[in-house]
C-alpha positions as CSV (number, residue, x, y, z in Angstrom):
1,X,-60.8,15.6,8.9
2,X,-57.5,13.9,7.1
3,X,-56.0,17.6,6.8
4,X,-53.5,16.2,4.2
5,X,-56.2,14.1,2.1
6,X,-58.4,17.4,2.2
7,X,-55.3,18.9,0.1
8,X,-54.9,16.1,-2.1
9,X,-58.7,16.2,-3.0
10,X,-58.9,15.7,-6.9
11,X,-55.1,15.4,-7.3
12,X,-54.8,12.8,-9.6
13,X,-51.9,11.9,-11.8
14,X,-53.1,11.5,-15.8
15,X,-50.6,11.3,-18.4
16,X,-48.0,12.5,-16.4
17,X,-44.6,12.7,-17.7
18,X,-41.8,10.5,-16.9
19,X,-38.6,9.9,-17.2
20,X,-35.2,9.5,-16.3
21,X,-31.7,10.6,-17.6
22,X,-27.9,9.3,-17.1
23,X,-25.9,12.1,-17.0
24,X,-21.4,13.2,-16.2
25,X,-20.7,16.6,-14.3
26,X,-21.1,19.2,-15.4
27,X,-24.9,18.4,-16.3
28,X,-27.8,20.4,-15.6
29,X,-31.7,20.0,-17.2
30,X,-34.2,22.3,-17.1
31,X,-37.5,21.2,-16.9
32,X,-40.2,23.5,-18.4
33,X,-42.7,21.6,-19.8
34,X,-45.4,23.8,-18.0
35,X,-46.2,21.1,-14.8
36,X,-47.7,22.9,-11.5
37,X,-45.8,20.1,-9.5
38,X,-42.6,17.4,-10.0
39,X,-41.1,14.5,-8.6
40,X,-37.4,14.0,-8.8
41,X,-35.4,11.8,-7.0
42,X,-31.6,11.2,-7.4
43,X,-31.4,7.3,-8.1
44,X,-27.5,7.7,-8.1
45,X,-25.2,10.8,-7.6
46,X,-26.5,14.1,-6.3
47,X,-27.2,17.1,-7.4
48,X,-29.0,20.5,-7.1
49,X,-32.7,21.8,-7.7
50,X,-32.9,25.3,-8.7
51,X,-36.3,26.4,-9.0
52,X,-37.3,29.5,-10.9
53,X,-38.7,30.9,-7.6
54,X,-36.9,30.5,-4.2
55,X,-33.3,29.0,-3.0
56,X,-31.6,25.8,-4.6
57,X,-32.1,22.7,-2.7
58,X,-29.1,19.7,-2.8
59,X,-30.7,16.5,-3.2
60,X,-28.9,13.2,-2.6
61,X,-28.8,9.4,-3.3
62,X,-32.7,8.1,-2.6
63,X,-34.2,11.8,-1.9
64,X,-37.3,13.5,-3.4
65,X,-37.8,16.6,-4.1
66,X,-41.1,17.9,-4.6
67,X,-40.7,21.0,-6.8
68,X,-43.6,23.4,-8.0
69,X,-43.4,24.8,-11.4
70,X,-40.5,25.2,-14.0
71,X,-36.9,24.4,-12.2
72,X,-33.3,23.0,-13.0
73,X,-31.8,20.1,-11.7
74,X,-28.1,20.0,-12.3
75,X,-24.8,19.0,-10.4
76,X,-23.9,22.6,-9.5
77,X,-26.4,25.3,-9.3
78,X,-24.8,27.5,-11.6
79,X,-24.1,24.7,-14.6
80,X,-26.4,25.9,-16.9
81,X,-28.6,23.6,-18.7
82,X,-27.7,21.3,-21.8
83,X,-31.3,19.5,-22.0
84,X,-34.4,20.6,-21.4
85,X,-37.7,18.5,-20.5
86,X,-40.8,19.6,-22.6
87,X,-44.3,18.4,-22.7
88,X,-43.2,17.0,-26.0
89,X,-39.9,16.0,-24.9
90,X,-37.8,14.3,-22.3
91,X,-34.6,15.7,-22.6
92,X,-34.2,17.6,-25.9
93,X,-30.8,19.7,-26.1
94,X,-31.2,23.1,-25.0
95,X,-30.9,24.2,-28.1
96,X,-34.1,22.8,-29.8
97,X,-32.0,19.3,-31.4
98,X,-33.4,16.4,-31.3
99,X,-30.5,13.9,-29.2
100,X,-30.9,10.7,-31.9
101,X,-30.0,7.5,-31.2
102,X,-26.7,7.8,-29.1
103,X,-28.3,9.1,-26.3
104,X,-31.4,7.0,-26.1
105,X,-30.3,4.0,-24.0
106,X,-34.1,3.0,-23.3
107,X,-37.7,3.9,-23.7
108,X,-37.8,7.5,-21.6
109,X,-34.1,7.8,-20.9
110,X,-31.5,9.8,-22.4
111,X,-27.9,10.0,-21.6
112,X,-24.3,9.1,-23.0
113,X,-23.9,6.1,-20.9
114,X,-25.2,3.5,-18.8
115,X,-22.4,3.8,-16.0
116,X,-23.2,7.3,-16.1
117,X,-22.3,9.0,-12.4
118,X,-25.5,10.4,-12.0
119,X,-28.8,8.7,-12.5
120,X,-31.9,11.0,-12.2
121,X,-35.8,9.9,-12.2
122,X,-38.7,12.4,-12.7
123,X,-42.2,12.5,-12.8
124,X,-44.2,15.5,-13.9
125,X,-48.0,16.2,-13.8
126,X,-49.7,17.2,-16.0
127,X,-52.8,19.7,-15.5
128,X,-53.6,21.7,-12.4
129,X,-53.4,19.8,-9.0
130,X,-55.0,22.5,-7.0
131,X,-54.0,25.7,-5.7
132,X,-54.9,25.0,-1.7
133,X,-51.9,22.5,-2.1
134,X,-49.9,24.7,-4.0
135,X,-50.1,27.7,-1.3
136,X,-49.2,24.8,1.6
137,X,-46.2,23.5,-0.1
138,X,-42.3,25.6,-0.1
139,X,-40.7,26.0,-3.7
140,X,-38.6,22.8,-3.3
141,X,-39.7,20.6,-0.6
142,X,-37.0,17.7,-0.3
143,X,-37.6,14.2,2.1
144,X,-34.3,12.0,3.0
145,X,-34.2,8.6,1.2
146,X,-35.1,5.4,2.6
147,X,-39.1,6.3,2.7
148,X,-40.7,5.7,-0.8
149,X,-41.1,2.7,-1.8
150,X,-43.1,3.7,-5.0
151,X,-39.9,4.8,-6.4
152,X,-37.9,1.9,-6.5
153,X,-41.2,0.9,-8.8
154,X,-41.4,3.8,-10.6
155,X,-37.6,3.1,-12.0
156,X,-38.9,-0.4,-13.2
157,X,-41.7,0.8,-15.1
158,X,-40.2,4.0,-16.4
159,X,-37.3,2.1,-18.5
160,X,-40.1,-0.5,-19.9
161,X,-42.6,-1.1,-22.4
162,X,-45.7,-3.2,-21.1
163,X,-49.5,-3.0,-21.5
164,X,-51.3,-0.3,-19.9
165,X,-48.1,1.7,-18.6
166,X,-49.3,5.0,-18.4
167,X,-52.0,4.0,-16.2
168,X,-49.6,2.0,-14.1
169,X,-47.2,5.3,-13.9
170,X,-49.8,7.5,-13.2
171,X,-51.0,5.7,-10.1
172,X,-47.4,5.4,-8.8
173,X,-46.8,8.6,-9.2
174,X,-49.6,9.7,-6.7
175,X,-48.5,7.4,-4.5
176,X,-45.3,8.9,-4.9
177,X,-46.4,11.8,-3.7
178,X,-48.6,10.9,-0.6
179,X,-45.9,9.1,0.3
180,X,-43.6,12.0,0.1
181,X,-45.7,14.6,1.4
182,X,-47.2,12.8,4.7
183,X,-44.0,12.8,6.2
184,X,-43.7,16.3,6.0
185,X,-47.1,17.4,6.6
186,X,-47.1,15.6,10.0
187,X,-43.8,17.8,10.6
188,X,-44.6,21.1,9.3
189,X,-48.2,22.1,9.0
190,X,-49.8,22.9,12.3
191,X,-52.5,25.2,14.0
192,X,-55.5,23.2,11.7
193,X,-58.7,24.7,13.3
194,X,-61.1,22.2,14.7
195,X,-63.9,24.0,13.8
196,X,-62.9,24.4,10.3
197,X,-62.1,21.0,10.2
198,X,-65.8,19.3,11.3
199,X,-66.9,21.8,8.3
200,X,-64.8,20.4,6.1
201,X,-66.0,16.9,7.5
202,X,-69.2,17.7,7.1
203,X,-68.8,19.1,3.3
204,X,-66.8,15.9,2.5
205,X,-69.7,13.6,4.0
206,X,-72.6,14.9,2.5
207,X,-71.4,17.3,-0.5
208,X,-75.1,16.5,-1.8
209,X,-76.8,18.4,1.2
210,X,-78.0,21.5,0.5
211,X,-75.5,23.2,3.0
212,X,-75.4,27.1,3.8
213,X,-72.8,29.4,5.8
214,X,-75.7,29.3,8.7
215,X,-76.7,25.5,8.3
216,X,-72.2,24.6,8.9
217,X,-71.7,27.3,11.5
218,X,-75.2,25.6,13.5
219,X,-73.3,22.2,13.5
220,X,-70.0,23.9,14.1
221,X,-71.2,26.0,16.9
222,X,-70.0,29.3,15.8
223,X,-71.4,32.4,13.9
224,X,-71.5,32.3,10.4
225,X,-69.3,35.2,10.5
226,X,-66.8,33.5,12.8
227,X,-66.9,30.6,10.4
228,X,-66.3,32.6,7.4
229,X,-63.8,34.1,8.9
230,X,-61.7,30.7,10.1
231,X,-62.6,29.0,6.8
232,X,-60.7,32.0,4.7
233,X,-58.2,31.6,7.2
234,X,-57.3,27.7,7.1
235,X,-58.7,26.6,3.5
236,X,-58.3,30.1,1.6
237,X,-61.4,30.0,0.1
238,X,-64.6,30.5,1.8
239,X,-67.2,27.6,2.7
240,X,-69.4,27.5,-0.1
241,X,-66.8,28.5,-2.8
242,X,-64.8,25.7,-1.5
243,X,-68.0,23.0,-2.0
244,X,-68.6,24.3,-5.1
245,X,-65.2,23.9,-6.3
246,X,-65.2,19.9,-4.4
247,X,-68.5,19.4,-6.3
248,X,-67.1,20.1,-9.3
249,X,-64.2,17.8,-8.7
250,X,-66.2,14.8,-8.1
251,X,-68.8,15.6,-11.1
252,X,-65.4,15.9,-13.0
253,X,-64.7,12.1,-12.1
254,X,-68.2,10.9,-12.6
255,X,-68.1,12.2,-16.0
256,X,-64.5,10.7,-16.4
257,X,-65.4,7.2,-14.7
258,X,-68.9,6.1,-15.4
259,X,-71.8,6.5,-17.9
260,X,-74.5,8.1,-15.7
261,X,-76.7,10.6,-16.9
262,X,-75.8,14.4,-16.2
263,X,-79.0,14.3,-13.6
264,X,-77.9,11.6,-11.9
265,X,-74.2,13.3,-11.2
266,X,-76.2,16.4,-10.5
267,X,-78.1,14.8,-7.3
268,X,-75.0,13.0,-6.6
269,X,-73.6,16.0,-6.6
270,X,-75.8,18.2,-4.9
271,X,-77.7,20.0,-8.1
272,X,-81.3,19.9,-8.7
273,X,-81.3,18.9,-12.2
274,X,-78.7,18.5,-14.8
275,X,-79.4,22.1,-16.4
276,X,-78.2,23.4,-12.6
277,X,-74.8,21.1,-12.9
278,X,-74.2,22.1,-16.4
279,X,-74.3,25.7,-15.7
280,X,-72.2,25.6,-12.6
281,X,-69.5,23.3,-14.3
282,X,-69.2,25.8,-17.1
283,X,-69.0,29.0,-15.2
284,X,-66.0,27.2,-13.1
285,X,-64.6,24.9,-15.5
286,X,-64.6,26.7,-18.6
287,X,-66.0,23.8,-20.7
288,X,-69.5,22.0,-20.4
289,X,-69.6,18.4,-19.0
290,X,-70.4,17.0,-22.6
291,X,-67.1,18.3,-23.7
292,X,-65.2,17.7,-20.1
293,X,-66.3,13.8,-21.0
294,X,-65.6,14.2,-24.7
295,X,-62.3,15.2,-23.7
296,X,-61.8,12.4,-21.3
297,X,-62.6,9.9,-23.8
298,X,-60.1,10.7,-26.5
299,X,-57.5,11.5,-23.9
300,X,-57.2,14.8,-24.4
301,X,-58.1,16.5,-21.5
């Protein structure tokens, strides 16, 4: 099992926000638009990233941080924030003005000056990306420059106005991110469990089977209760929790992507019928698939 693709499992970028800002010491943004996760990279100068929760991280010319929830960036860690990034808003003043026309240099930028001495890039995302890759990942996680190619386009697009953008964004922002991440997962996260890992195999394989804690541990070779007990361990959820949940993911994306019926996704899925699929997505979703796909076709979700 691809331990880090097992994380990434129904992370996917859509509408994220983007943008970039010019800014002269002493500078400092906060970015509180409500994003679970956040990619910032220092395109020139450096800085600081202060999260909310743990130690400031300095960042330098061509790193990423990856940052969970709301955080500061800013040339010291102490300079407190002038602009703050909203869900609404890149780079509103701190204290609620709007920053007109002087400091909009270009489609999702804001600064005084072009020449300004630091240059910083962000991308945030927007929705929940899961909280198995939430509980792997540090409060700021920061990779030296030199190894993320998406970036370089990511600046391109971000100052620009061209068809189908957000889509564009989006899917460079998740590559962003793998790109970012599979560095350090390779370094830091060790101890997977084999065992735990064939289930996982197995779940990812053939989500449609009708699978039980005795049916994995049989192909496994262990006891169900050593099985439970290894899953909890490794994934934090136990076995069939964690199928439902991946179930739900990919009905998610079958309602978002294609026009089948709700009984088809339910047998792709692993349901009976679509009554069984529809009761399921509710109780974990919070919202039936007619208005998960509703949703998804006004962009609203």
């Amino acid at each position: 099992m691809d331990a880090l693709a097992d994380l990434l499992d129904g992370v996917r970028a859509r509408g994220a926000v983007f943008g970039q800002a010019l800014m002269d010491p002493p500078w400092s943004i906060r970015f509180a638009a409500g994003a679970e996760l956040t990619l910032t990279t220092m395109v020139r100068g450096q800085g600081w990233v202060v999260p909310d929760q743990g130690a400031p991280a300095r960042i330098g010319p061509g790193d990423v941080a990856v940052v969970k929830g709301p955080h500061k960036v800013g040339d010291r860690p102490g300079t407190p924030p002038a602009f703050v990034v909203t869900a609404e808003s890149y780079c509103m003043r701190a204290d609620g003005r709007e920053l007109g026309r002087a400091l909009t240099l270009a489609p999702r930028t804001c600064g005084a000056r072009p020449d300004s001495e630091a240059l910083l890039l962000s991308g945030a995302y927007e929705g929940p990306v899961g909280n198995r890759l939430l509980r792997e990942l540090p409060p700021v996680l920061v990779l030296p420059a030199g190894r993320h190619k998406a970036l370089g386009l990511l600046a391109e697009e971000i100052a620009a106005v061209r068809p189908g953008q957000q889509a564009v964004l989006d899917r460079l922002l998740d590559l962003a991110l793998v790109t970012a991440l599979r560095s350090w997962f390779e370094e830091h996260v060790t101890g997977r469990d084999s065992v735990v890992d064939r289930a996982l195999r197995l779940l990812h394989e053939r989500p449609d089977h009708a699978w039980t804690v005795a049916m994995l541990a049989a192909e496994t070779g262990v006891s169900r209760a050593a099985l439970a007990r290894r899953f909890v361990a490794q994934v934090g959820e136990p076995p069939m929790a964690y199928l439902a949940g991946r179930r739900m993911r990919m009905a998610a994306e079958l309602l978002r992507s294609s026009d089948s019926t709700l009984t088809t996704i339910a047998r792709k899925v692993g349901y009976a019928n679509g009554f069984a699929l529809s009761t399921a997505f509710k109780r974990l979703t919070g919202v039936s698939p007619a208005e998960h796909r509703a949703a998804a076709l006004s962009g609203i979700e």
